[in-house]
C-alpha positions as CSV (number, residue, x, y, z in Angstrom):
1,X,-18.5,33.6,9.8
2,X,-17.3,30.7,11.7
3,X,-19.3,28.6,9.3
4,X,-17.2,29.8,6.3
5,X,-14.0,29.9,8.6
6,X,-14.1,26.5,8.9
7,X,-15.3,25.4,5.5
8,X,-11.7,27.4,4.4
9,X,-9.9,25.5,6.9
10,X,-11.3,22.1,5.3
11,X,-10.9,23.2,2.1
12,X,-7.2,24.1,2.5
13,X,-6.6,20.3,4.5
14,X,-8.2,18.8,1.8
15,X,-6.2,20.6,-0.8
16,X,-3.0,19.9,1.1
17,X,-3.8,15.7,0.5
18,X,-1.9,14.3,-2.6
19,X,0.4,11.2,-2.7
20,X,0.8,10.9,1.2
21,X,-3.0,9.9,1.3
22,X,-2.8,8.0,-2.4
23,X,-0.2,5.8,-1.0
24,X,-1.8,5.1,2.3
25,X,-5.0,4.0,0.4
26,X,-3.1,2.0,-2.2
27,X,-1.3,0.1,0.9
28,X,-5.0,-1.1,1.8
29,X,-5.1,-3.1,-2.0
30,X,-6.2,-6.7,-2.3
31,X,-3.1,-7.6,-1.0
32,X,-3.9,-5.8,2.5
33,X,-7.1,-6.9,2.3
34,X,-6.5,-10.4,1.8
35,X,-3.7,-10.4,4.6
36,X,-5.8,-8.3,7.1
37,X,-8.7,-11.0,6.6
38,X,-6.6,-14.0,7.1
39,X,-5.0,-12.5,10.1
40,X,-8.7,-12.6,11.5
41,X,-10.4,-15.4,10.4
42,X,-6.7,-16.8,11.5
43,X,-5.9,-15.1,14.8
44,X,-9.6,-13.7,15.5
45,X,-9.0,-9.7,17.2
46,X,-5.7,-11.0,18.5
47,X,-3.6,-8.3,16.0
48,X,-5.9,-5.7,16.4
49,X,-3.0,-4.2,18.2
50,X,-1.0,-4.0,15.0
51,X,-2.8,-1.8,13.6
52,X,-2.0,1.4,16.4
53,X,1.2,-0.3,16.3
54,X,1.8,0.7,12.3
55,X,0.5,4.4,12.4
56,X,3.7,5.6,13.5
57,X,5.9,3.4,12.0
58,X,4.8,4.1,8.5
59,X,4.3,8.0,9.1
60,X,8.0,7.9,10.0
61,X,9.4,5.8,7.0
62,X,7.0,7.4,4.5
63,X,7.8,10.7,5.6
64,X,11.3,10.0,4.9
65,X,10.4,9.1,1.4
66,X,8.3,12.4,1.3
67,X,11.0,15.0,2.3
68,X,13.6,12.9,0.1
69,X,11.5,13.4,-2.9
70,X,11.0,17.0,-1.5
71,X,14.1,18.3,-0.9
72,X,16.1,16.0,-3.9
73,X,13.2,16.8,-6.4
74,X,13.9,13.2,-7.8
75,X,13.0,9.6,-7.4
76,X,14.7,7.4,-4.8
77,X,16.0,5.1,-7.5
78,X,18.2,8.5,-9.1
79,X,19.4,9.2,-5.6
80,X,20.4,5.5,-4.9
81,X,21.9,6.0,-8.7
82,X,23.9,9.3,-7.8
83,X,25.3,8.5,-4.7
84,X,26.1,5.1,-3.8
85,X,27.6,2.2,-5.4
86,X,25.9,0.5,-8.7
87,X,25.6,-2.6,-6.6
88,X,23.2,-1.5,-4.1
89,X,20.7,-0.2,-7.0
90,X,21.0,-3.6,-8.7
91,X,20.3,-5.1,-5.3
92,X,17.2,-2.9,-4.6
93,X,16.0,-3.5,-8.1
94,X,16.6,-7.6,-8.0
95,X,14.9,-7.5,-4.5
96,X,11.8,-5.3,-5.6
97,X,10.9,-6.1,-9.2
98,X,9.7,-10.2,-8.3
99,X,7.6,-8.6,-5.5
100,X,6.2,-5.7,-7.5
101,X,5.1,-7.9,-10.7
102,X,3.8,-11.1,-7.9
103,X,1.6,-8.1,-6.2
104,X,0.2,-6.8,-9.6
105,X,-0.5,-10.1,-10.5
106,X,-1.7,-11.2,-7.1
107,X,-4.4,-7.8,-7.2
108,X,-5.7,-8.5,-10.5
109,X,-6.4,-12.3,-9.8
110,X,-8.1,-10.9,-6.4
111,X,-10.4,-8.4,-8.4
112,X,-11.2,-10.9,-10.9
113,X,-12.6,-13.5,-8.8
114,X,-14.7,-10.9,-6.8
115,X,-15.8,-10.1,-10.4
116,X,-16.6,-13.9,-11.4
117,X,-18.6,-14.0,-7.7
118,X,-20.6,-11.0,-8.7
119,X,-21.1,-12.5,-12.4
120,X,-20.5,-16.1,-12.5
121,X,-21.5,-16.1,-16.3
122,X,-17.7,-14.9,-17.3
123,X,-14.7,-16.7,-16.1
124,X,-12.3,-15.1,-13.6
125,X,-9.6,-15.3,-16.6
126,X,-11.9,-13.2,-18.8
127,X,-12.5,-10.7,-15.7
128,X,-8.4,-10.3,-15.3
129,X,-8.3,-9.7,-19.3
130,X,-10.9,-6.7,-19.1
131,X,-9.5,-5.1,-15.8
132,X,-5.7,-5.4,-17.2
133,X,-7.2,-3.4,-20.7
134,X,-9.4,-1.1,-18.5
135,X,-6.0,-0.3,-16.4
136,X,-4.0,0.2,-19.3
137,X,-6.2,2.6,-20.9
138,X,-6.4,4.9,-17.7
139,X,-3.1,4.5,-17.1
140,X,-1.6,5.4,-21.3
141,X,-4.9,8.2,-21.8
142,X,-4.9,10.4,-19.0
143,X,-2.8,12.7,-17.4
144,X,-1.0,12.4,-14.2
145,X,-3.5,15.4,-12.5
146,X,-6.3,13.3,-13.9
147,X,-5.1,10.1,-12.6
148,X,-4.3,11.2,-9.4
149,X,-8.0,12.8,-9.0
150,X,-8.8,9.4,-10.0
151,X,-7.0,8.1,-7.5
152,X,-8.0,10.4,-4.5
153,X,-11.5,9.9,-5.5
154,X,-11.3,5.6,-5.0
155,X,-9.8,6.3,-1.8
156,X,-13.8,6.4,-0.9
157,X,-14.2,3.1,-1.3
158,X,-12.5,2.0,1.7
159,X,-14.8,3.7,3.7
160,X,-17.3,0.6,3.3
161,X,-14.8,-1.3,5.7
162,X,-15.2,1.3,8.3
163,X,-18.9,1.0,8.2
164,X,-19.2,-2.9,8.3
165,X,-18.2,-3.7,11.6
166,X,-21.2,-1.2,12.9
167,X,-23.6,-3.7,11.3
168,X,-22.6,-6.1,14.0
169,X,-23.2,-7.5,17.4
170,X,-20.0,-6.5,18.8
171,X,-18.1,-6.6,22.2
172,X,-16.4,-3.7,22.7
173,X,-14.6,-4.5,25.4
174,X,-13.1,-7.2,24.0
175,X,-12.1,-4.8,20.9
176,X,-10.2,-2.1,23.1
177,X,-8.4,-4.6,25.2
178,X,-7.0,-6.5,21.9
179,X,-6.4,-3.2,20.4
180,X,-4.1,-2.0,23.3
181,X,-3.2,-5.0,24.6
182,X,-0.2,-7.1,22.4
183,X,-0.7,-11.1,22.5
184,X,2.0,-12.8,20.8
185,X,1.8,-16.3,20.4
186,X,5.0,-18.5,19.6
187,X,4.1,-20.1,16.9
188,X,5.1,-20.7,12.8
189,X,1.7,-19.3,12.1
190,X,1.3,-16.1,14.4
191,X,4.6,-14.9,13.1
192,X,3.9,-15.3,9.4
193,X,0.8,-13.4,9.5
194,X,2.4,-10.7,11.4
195,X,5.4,-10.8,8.6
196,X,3.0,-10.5,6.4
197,X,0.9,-7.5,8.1
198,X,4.1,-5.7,8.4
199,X,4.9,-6.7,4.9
200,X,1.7,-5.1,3.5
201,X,1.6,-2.5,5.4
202,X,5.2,-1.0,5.2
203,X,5.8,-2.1,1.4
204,X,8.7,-1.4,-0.5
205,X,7.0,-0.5,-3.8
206,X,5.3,2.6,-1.5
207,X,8.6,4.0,-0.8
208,X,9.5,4.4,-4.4
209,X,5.9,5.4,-5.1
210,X,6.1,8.3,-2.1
211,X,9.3,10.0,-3.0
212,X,8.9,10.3,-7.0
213,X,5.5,11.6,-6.8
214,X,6.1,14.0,-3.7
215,X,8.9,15.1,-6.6
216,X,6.7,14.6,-9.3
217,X,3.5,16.4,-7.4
218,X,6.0,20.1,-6.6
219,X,6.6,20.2,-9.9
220,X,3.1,20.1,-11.1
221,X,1.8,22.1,-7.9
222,X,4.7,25.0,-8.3
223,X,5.2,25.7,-12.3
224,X,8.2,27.8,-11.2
225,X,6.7,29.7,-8.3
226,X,8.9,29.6,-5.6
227,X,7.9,28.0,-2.1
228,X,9.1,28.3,1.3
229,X,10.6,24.6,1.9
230,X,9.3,25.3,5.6
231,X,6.1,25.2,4.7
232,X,5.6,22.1,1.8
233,X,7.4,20.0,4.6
234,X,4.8,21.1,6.6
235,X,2.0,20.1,3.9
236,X,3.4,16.5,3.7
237,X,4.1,16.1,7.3
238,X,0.5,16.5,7.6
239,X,-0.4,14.3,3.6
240,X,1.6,11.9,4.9
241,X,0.4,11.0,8.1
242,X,-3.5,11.7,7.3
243,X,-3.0,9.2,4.5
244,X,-0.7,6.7,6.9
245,X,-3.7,7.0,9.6
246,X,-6.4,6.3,7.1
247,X,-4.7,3.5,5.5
248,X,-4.5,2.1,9.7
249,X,-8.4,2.5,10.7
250,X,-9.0,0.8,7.6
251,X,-6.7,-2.1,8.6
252,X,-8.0,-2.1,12.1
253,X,-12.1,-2.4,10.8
254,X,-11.4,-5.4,8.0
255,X,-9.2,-7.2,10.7
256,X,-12.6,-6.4,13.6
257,X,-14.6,-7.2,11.0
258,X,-13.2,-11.0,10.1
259,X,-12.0,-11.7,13.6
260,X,-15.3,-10.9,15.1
261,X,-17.4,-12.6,11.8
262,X,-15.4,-15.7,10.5
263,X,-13.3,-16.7,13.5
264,X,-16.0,-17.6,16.3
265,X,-17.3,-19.3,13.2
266,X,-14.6,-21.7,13.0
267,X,-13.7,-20.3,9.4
268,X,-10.2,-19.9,10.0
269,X,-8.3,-20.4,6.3
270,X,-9.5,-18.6,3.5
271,X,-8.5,-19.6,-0.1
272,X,-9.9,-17.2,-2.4
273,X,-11.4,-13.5,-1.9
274,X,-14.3,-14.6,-3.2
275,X,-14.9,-17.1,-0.2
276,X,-13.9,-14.1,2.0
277,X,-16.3,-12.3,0.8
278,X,-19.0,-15.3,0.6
279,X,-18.2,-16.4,4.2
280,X,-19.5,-12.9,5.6
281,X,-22.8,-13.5,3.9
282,X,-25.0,-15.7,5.7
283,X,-23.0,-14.2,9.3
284,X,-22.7,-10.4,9.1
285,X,-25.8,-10.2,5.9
286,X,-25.2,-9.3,2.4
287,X,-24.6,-5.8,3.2
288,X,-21.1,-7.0,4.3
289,X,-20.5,-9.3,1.2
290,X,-21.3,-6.3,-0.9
291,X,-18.9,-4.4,1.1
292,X,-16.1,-6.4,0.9
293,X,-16.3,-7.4,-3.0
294,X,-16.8,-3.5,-3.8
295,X,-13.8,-2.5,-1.3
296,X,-11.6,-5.3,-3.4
297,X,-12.5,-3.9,-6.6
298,X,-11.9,-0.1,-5.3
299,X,-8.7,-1.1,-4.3
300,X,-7.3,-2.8,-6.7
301,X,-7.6,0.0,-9.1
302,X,-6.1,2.2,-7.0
303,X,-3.1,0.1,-6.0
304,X,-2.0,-1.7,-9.3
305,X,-1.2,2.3,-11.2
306,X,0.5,2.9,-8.5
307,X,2.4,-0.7,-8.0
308,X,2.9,-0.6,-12.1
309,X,3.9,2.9,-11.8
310,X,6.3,2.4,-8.9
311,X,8.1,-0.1,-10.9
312,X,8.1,1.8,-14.4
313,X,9.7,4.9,-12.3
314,X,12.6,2.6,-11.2
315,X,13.0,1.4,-14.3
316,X,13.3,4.5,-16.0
317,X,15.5,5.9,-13.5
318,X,18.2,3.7,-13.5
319,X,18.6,3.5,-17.6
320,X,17.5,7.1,-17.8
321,X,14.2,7.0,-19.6
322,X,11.9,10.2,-20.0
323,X,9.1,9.3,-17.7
324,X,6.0,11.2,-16.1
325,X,2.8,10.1,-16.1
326,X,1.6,13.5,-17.7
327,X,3.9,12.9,-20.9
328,X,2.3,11.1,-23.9
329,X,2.9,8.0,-24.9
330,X,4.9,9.0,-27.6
331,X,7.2,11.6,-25.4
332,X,7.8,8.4,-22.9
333,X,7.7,5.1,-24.8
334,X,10.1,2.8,-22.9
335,X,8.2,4.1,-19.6
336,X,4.8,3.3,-20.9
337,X,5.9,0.2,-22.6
338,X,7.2,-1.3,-19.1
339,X,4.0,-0.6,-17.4
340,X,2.0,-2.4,-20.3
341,X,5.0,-5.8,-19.7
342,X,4.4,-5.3,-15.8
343,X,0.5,-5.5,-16.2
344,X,0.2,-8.4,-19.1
345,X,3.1,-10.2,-16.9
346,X,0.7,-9.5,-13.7
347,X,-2.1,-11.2,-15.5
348,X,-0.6,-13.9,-17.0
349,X,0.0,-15.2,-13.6
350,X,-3.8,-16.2,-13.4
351,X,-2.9,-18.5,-16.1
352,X,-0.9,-21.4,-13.0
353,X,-4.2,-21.9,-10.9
354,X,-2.2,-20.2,-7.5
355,X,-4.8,-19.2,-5.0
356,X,-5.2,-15.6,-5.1
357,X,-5.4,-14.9,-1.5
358,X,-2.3,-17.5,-1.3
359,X,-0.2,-15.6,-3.9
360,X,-1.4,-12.2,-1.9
361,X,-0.5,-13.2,1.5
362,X,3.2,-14.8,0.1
363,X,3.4,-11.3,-1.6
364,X,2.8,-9.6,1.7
365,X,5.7,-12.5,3.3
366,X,8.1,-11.3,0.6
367,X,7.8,-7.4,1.2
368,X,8.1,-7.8,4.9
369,X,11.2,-9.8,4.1
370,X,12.7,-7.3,1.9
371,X,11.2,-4.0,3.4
372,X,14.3,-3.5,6.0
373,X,16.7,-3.9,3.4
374,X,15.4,-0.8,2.2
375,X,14.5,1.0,5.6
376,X,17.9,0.6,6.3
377,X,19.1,2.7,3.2
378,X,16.0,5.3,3.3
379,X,17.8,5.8,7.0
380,X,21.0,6.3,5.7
381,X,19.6,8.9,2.6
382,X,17.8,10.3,5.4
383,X,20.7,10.9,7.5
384,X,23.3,12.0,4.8
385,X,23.7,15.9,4.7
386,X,25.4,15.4,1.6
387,X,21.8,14.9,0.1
388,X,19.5,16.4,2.4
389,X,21.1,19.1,3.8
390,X,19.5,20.7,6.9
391,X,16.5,18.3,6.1
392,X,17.8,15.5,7.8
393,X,15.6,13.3,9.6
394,X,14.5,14.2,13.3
395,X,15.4,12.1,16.4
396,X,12.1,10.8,16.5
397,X,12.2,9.9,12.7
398,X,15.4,7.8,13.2
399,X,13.9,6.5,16.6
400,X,11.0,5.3,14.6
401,X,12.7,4.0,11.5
402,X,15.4,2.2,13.8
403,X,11.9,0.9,15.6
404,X,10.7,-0.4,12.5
405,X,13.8,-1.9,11.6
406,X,13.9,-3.9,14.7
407,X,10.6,-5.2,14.7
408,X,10.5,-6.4,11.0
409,X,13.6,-8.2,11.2
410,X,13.2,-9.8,14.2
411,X,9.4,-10.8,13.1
412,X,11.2,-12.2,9.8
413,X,13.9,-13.8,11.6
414,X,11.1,-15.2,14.3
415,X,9.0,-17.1,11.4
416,X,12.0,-18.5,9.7
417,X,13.3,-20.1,12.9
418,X,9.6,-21.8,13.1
419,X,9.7,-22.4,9.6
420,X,12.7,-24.7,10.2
């Protein structure tokens, strides 16, 4: 009896996952990756501390997303659209789109030189070709439930982060003192990284992403039956926050894994994810080098339907588009149509030789430069009873959000003063 009473239980938590843990596994994409891995072949365990630091930081931000999307039953972009001025959606859009479309094209460069490692026979460019058709395909033929099953399913692939670091020699000692121990180091360097870990970790896309499918997800889950609102906020408290802690373990193992590996090894800049990958070879064994090119490849089609998506949702929301990843192409032309420029404009980035671990870890620079621009209006929707009624955020919420607020600006403003 207690057998089956807790395979119910399980089943139920599992059932209750949908975009809270989609979005904290798409936060760990080649982007993540490849700025988790330079922060420890850069820093060694040093920011090992960031990633405790994060958990509640992006619970609190994308649990405002969630219960916006909840309670609104609509994407952030309508809400910005409905009430508050046309200038700060414009705003939001010019600061987000560059990002978003860099990132895609930053993730499909990443996966397509872990492809050309794996099978040097056809160029990276070919690689980025067949990934962009593959995505498009998933993305234009299948249904949103199918997708997201998709989705929820290459979450898995992450794991093999969390098992590397288990292959090793380690001193764990060292890891718990750098894990709840801060070290900050004044320098141009130390703060970009950290820009950049907050930057990949609390992206702007994901905020989007979070509150149109926690809209999108009701409608699909409900068909009309009605719900207590008690009780799906109490569902995506608990989404949210699994997803948000699984997307931090697995930030906390790559960053062990290359701070432990390629830092004592005097391996401190990586250029491409393929010499990521090829650097943990000969040091951690080819388990690791397998790990690490699969984990890219996992990632990166998780993360670029959602990044593509993100955007196409925006878009479609401000001009007033049909959208919905369960429509047909032909019900939702302009929406698909906009995912298919995002991805081909993503690729064609491959074309201008950038270092695909460079353009990810400037991607990660630009979000954490842009991300409190946003915080501070997800704050303010949060906060506005006009909108969300008697689901306004908690005092611990606005404590957290203000938290995160704080730290990213003052990390941006930080690396910009050594910049100069």
């Amino acid at each position: 009896m207690q057998k089956k009473a807790f395979g119910s239980q399980l089943s139920n938590f599992f059932k209750k996952l949908g975009p809270g843990l989609i979005t904290g596994a798409s936060d760990d994409d080649p982007s993540g990756i490849a700025t988790y891995s330079q922060a420890g072949a850069q820093l060694g365990l040093s920011t090992l501390w960031m990633s405790l630091l994060t958990f509640p930081l992006m619970a609190a931000i994308q649990g405002m997303c969630a219960r916006i999307g909840l309670v609104t039953t609509q994407g952030l972009t309508v809400t910005l659209k409905e009430h508050y001025p046309k200038p700060v959606l414009y705003i939001m859009l010019l600061f987000s789109f560059p990002a978003i479309t860099f990132n895609i094209g930053a993730d499909i460069q990443g996966m397509g030189a872990v492809c050309n490692m794996m099978c040097p026979v056809v160029p990276v460019s070919g690689f980025c070709i067949l990934i962009t058709g593959l995505l498009m395909f998933i993305i234009i033929r299948y249904s949103y439930r199918k997708i997201a099953m998709i989705l929820k399913w290459l979450c898995v692939s992450l794991l093999l982060y969390v098992i590397v670091p288990f292959m090793l020699k380690l001193n764990w000692k060292e890891v718990l003192y750098h894990t709840f121990v801060p070290e900050i180091r004044w320098t141009k360097d130390f703060f970009s990284i950290i820009v950049a870990v907050l930057g990949t970790t609390i992206s702007p896309y994901l905020f989007f992403w979070q509150t149109t499918m926690e809209a999108e997800d009701q409608q699909h889950a409900q068909k009309g039956i009605m719900v207590d609102k008690r009780i799906l906020l109490a569902d995506m408290k608990t989404d949210v926050n699994f997803g948000m802690l699984f997307s931090c373990v697995v930030m906390f193992f790559i960053i062990l894994t290359t701070g432990a590996v390629l830092h004592p090894a005097a391996i401190y800049q990586i250029d491409t994810v393929d010499q990521a990958a090829k650097a943990l070879e000969p040091l951690a064994g080819r388990f690791a080098y397998i790990a690490f090119a699969l984990g890219v490849l996992g990632t990166g089609l998780l993360a670029i339907p959602v990044l593509a998506g993100a955007q196409s949702y925006m878009l479609a929301e401000t001009f007033g588009w049909e959208a919905g990843l369960d429509k047909k192409f032909a019900e939702a032309r302009p929406f698909y149509i906009s995912i298919v420029v995002s991805l081909l404009v993503g690729v064609s980035l491959d074309f201008f030789n950038v270092s695909p671990i460079q353009a990810l870890l400037y991607t990660a620079i630009a979000y954490g430069l842009t991300a409190p621009i946003m915080i501070v209006l997800i704050m303010h929707i949060g906060n506005n009873k006009k909108i969300m009624r008697q689901y306004t955020n908690s005092l611990l919420s606005n404590f957290l959000g203000a938290l995160t607020l704080l730290l990213m600006t003052g990390a941006a403003i930080a690396m910009i003063w050594f910049l100069f």
